[in-house]
C-alpha positions in Angstrom: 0.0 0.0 0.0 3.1 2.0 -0.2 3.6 2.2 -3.9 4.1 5.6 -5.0 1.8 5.0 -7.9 -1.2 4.4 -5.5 -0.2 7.8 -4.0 0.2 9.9 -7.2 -3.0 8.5 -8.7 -4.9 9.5 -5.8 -3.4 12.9 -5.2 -4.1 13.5 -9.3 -7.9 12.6 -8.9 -9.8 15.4 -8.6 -12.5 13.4 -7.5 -11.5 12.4 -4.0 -11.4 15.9 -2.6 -14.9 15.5 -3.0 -16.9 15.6 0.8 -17.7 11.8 0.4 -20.6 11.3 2.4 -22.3 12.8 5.4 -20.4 13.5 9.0 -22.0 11.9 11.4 -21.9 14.2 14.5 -22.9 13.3 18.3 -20.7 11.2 21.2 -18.8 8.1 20.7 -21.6 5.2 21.4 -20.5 2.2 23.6 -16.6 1.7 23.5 -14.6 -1.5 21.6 -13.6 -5.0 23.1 -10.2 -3.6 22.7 -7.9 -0.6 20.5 -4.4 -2.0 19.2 -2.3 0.6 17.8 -0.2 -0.6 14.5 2.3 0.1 12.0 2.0 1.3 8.1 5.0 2.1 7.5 5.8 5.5 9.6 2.5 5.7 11.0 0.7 4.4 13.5 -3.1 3.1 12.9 -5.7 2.6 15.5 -7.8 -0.2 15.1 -11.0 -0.8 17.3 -12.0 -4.3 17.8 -15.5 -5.5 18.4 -15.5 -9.4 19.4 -18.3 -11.7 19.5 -19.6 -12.0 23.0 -19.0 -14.5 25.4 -19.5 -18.3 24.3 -20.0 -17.3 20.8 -17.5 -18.6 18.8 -15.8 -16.4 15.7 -16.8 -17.8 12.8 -16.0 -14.5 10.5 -13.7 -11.7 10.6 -15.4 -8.1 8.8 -12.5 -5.2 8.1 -14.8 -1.9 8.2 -13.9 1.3 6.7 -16.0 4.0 8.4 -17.2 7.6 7.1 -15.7 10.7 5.8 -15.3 12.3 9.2 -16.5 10.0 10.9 -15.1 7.0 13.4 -15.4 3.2 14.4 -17.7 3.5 17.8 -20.4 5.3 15.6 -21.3 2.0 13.8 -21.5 0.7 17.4 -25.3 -0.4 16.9 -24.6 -2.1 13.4 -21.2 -3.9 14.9 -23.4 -5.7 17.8 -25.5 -7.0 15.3 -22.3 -8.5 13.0 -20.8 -9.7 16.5 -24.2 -11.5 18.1 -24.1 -13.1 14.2 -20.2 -14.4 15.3 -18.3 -11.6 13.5 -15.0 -10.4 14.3 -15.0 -6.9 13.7 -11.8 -4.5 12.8 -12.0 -0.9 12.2 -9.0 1.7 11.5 -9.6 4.9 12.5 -8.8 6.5 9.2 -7.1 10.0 9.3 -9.8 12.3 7.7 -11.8 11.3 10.9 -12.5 13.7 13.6 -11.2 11.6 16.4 -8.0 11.4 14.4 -5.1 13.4 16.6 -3.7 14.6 13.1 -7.1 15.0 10.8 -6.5 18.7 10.2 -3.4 17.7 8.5 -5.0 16.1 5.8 -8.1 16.4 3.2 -10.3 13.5 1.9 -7.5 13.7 -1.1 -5.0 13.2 0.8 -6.5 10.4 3.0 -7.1 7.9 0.1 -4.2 6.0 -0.3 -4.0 6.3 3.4 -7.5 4.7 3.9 -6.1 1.5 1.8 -3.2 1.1 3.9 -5.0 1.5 7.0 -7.1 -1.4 6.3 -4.4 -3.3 4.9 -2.5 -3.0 8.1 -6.4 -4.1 9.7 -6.3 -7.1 7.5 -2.9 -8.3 8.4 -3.6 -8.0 12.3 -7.1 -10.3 11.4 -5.0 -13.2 9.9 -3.2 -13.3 13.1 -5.5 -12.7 15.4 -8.5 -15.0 13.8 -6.3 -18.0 11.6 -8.1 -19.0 9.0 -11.2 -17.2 9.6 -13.1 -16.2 6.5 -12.9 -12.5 5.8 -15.6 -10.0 4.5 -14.7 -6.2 3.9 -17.4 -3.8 5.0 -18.0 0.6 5.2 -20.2 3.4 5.1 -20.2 5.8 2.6 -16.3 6.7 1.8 -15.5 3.6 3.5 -17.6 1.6 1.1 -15.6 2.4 -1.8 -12.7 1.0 -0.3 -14.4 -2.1 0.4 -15.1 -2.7 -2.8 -11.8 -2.1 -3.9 -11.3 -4.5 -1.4 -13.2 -6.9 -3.6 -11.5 -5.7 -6.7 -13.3 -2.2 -7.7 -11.4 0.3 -9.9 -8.5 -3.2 -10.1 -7.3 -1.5 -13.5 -6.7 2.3 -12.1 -5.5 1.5 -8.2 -4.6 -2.5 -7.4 -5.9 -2.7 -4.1 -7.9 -6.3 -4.3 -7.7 -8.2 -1.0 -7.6 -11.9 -2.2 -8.9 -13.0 0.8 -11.9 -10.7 0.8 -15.1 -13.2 0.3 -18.3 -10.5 0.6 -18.4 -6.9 0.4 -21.3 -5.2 2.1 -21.8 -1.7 1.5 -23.8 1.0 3.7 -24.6 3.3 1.0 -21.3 5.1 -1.6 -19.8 7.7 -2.2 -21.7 7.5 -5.5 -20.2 8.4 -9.2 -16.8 10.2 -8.9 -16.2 11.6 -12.5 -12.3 11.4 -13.2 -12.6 8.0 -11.0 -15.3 5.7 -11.5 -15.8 5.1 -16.0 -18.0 2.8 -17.4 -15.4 -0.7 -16.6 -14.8 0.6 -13.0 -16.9 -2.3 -11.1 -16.0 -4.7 -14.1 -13.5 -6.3 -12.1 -15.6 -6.2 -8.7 -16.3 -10.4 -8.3 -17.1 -10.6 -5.1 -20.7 -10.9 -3.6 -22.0 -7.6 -2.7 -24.7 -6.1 -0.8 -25.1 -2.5 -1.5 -27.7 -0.8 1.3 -29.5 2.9 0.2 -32.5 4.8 0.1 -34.8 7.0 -2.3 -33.7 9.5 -0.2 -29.8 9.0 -0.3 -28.8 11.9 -1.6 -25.1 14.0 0.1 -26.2 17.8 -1.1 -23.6 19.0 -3.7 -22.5 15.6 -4.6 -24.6 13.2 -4.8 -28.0 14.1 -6.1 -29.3 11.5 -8.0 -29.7 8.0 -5.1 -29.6 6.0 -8.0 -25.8 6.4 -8.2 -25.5 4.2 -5.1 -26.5 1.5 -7.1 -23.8 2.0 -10.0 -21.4 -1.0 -8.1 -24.4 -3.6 -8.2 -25.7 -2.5 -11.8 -22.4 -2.7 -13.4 -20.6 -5.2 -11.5 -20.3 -9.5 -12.8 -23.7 -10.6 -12.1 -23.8 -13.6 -9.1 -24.4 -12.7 -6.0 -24.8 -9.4 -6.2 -28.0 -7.6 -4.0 -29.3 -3.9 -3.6 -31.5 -3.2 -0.5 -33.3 0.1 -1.3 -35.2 1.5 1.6 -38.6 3.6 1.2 -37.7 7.2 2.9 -34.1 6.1 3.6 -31.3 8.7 3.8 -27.7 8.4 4.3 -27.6 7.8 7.5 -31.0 7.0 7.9 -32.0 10.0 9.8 -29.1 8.9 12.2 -30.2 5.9 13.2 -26.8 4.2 11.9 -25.0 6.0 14.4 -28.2 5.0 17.0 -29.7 8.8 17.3 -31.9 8.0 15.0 -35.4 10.4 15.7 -37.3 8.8 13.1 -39.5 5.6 13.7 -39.7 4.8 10.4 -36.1 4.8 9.0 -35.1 3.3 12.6 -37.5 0.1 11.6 -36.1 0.5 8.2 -32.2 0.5 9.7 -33.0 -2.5 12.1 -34.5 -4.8 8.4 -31.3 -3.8 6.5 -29.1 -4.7 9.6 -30.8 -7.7 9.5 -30.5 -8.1 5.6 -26.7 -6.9 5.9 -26.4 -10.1 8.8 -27.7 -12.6 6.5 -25.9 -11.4 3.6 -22.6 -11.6 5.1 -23.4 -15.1 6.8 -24.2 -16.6 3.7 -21.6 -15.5 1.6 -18.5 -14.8 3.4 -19.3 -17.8 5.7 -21.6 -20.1 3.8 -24.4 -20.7 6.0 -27.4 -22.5 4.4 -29.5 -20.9 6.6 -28.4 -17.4 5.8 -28.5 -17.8 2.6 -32.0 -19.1 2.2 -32.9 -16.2 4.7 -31.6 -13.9 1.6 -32.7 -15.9 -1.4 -36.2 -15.7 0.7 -36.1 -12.0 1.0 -38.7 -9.9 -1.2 -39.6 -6.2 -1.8 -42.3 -4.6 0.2 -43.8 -1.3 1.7 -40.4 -1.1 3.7 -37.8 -1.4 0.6 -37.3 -2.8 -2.4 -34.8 -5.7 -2.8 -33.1 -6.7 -6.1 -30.9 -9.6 -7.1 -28.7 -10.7 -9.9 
């Protein structure tokens, strides 16, 4: 993640120093299992750890790649969900995020190549600390773009597949970055993928068409591939992804695409029948619209 090309690409992308997705403001939520500190290259990257809870076993490790601005602890409500389900999960604070000591020192530009290194470093830590665990890569918003680079997204522009990467799941994009993201730019995304948004995604001077959201799942090899589209749903969905969510509706609406996200990842990173007949099962209604191929 240290190749100077990676950098220079980044830094000539216009694109990037785009405000990819919403900050999500408010307090931390509850805290990790654990924080380890480690090394890319010079820097040091913090990684919160969410484990499964007592007497459930790890079955699944899930590398999460938060907001622009934003930090691990806010996807609090969504990582007890993935742990209860026997998830492992690993988050790098990135260093566009507020809670970062040195954020002010760089731009979402600047954070890119940074971003894929961070979760690189993430990934590493995983393969020791859960052996032979099978591996999903996960985000919101900014952080979803990496993990579909993670699953081999924009491989022809900035190599950054994780071969180990077995489902990506996706809370919302950053949707179509002109410069960035042509017509082939998902071509070579062959992982399973779950992309969650809403009819009401929209990030005000950048996004402004929700249908960009699904660009990843349209364009991407068919197999495997889902889009959960919620009735009403924003970008956060009215802040109940980081649990200050005021409205009922897209709070019911967050706690059915948690539970679509959980199935999703069981059956595809993990292979569990169950999960996946939960998904293959799973139909459109009043609530959001759900789309396979």
């Amino acid at each position: 993640m240290n190749d100077p090309r990676l950098h220079r690409r980044a830094l000539l992308t216009g694109a990037i120093g785009l405000g990819l997705g919403a900050v999500l403001a408010g307090p931390a939520l509850a805290e990790p299992s654990e924080v380890v500190t480690l090394k890319s290259g010079e820097r040091d990257v913090e990684v919160s750890v969410w484990r499964p809870s007592k007497g459930i076993r790890t079955e699944g490790v899930i590398v999460f790649s938060h907001g622009a601005g934003s930090w691990p602890a806010r996807y609090d409500f969504l990582f007890k969900a993935w742990t209860a389900a026997g998830f492992l999960v690993a988050a790098p604070t990135h260093v566009d995020s507020m809670r970062h000591p040195k954020h002010t020192d760089y731009d979402l530009k600047a954070a890119f190549p940074l971003r894929l290194a961070d979760l690189a470093a993430a990934t590493a830590w995983t393969e020791k600390a859960a052996p032979g665990v099978p591996r999903a890569s996960a985000g919101h918003s900014y952080g979803s773009l990496m993990s579909m680079m993670r699953g081999g997204a924009l491989e022809q522009m900035i190599p950054a597949r994780d071969p180990g990467t077995k489902a990506v799941m996706c809370f919302s994009s950053p949707g179509v970055l002109p410069g960035l993201m042509g017509p082939t730019a998902f071509s070579t995304l062959t992982a399973p993928l779950l992309m969650v948004t809403g009819d009401k995604d929209l990030v005000p001077g950048f996004v402004t068409d929700w249908r960009d959201h699904l660009r990843g799942f349209e364009t991407s090899p068919a197999g495997d591939k889902h889009a959960w589209i919620g009735a009403g749903v924003d970008h956060t969905f009215s802040g109940a992804i980081g649990g200050e969510g005021k409205d009922p509706a897209q709070v019911a609406a967050f706690a059915r695409a948690q539970a679509a996200s959980t199935a999703f990842l069981r059956a595809a990173a993990l292979g569990d029948a169950k999960a996946r007949a939960a998904l293959d099962a799973t139909k459109s209604d009043a609530v959001a619209e759900f789309r396979s191929r």
